[in-house]
N, C-alpha and C positions, 0 to 999 in steps of 0.2 A: 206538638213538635216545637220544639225549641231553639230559637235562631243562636250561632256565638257569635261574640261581637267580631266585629274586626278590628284587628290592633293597627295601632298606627306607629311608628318609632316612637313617640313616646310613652308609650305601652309596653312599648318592649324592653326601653330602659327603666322605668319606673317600674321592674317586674317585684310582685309582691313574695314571689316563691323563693326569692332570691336567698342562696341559706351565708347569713352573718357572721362572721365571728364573734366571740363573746368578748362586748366590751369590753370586762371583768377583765381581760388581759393586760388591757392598761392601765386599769385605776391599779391593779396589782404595782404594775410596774413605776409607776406615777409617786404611788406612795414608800416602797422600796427604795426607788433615787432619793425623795424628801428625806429620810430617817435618813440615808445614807451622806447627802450634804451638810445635813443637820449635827452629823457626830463626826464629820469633817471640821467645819467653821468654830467646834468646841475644840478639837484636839487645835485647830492655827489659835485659837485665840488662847489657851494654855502656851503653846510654844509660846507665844509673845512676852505672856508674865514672866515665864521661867527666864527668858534671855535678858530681858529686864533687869531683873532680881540677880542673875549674875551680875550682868554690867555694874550692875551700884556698888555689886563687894568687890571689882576689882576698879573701883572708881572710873569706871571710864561712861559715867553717863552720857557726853558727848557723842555716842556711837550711836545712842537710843534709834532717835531717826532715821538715822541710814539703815540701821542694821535689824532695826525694829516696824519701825512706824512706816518707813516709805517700801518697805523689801519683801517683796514677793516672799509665798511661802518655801521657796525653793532655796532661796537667798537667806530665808532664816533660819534652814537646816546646814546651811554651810556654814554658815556663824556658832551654832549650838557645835558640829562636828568641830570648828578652831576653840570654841571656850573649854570642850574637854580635856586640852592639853595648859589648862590655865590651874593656876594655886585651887581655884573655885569648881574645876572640873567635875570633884568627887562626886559629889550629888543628882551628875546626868551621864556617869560612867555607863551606866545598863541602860541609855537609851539608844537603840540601835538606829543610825543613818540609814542602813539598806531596808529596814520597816518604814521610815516614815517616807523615806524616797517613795516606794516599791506601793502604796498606799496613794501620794498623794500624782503616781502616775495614772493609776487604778481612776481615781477622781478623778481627774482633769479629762480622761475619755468620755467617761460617765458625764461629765460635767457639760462638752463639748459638743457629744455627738447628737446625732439627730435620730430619731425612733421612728422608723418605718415600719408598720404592718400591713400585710395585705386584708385587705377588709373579710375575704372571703373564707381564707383558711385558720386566719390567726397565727401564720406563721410570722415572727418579724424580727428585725434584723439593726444593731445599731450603725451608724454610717457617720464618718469623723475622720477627716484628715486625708480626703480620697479613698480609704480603705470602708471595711465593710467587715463587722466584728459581730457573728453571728451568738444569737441563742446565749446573750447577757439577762437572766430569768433573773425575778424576782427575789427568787431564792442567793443566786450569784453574787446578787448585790446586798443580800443581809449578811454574804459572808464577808465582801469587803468593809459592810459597817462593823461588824464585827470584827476584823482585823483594825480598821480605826480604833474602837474601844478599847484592846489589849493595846495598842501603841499609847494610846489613852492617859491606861491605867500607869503604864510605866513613867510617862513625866508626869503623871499628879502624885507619884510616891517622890519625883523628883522635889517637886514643887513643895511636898511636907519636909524632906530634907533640908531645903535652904529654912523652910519655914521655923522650924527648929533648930538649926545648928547654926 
């Protein structure tokens, strides 16, 4: 005959049967955001050269720091969206303002929010700004990196444009 123990509250929180959800969920996710930040801070630090690289051919170095060096990435798309109407413009004609807005709002959530999962089911939920932006998967966020890299692509054809003409 076999005695069972008796539990005591701490037995009953420390329950071993207790079913987990799979880590896996967040290193997914974890590493998703990384690539994703990662092909963000390449597309601002391109933006910066390209506005650069204008400013010098329509001599106005002077702007550099304002417009460059101290200004948010939001502040350097409004500057790119004024140099397209400059003698110098040709060259970032095809790069779309409502892409790199529309991208780097995408980021700044991603960037900002905070990752709740519930331990148990693996459901979880991002949380940012008082709101609550469900089921941003892994996958969701290779396509916003993916959208960074077409944004990408389009000022580094900019950037071979000034580079040659």
């Amino acid at each position: 005959m076999s005695e069972e123990p008796k539990l005591n509250d701490a037995d009953d929180f420390f329950d071993g049967n207790v079913p987990w959800a799979d880590a896996d969920i967040r290193h997914r996710y974890e590493a998703a955001l990384g690539a994703c930040m990662l092909a963000f801070n390449q597309l601002d630090n391109l933006l910066g050269k390209v506005l650069k690289t204008i400013l010098v051919r329509i001599r106005r170095q002077d702007l550099e720091d304002e417009c460059v060096s101290r200004a948010n990435f939001s502040q350097r798309v409004r500057v790119l969206d004024l140099l397209k109407h400059t003698t110098e413009g040709t060259g970032i004609a095809d790069v779309s303002i409502a892409d790199l807005r529309g991208v780097a709002e995408e980021r700044n959530m991603l960037a900002h929010a905070h990752f709740e999962q519930n331990p148990f089911s693996g459901e979880y939920w991002l949380v940012g700004k008082g709101k609550t932006v469900q089921q941003y998967t892994a996958a969701r966020i290779d396509s916003v990196a993916s959208r960074i890299a077409k944004v990408w692509m389009t000022l580094h054809h900019a950037e071979a444009f000034y580079d040659f003409h």
